[in-house]
N, C-alpha and C positions, 0 to 999 in steps of 0.2 A: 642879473635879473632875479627880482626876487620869486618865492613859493606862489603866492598868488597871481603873479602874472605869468605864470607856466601852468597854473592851474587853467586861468583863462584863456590863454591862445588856444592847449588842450583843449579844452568843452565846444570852444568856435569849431576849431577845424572838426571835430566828432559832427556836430551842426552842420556844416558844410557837407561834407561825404555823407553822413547816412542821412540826412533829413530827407536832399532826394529820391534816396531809395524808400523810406520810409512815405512818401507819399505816393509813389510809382504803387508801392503794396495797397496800401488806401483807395485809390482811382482802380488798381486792378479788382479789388474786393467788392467795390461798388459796383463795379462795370458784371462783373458774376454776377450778382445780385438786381441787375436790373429788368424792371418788368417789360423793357418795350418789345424784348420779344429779338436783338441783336443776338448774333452769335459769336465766339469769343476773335473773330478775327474782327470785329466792327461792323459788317458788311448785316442791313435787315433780313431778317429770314422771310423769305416768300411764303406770303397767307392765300392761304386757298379762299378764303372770302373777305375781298380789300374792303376795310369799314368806307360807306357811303361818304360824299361829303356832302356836308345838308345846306350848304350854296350854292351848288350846282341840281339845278331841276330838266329835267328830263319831259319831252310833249307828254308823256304819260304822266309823270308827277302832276304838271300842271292840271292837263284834264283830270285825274282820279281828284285835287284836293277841290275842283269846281269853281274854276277860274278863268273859264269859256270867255273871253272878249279883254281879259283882264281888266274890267271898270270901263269899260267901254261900251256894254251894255244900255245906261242909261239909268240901271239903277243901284251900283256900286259908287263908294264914292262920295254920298250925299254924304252932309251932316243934319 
């Protein structure tokens, strides 16, 4: 076998064994750095005030935004 194709089975298999680890580091680094607020086992950290979802409305939503009969009044609805 000649010098270049020892060079190349060489650089594969380097490719092979560290490229995984060398992403594993990558995905670890990011995962540090990530803003959602995960802690480093995966698992969410519990927020003392869960952000709203703004599709879900609540009788008070509805009543405070003044949506009493929802168009049903008689004068919602036109064009």
């Amino acid at each position: 076998m000649g010098t270049g194709s020892l060079i190349a089975i060489d650089v594969l298999l380097l490719y092979l064994i560290f490229g995984p680890v060398v992403l594993l580091g990558i995905y670890v680094l990011f995962d540090a750095i990530d803003p959602t607020g995960k802690d480093p086992t995966g698992k969410p950290q519990k927020d003392a005030s869960p952000e709203k979802d703004p599709a879900l409305w609540t009788s008070e939503d509805v009543d405070a935004t003044g949506f009493q009969g929802m168009g049903l009044d008689g004068r919602r609805n036109k064009i």
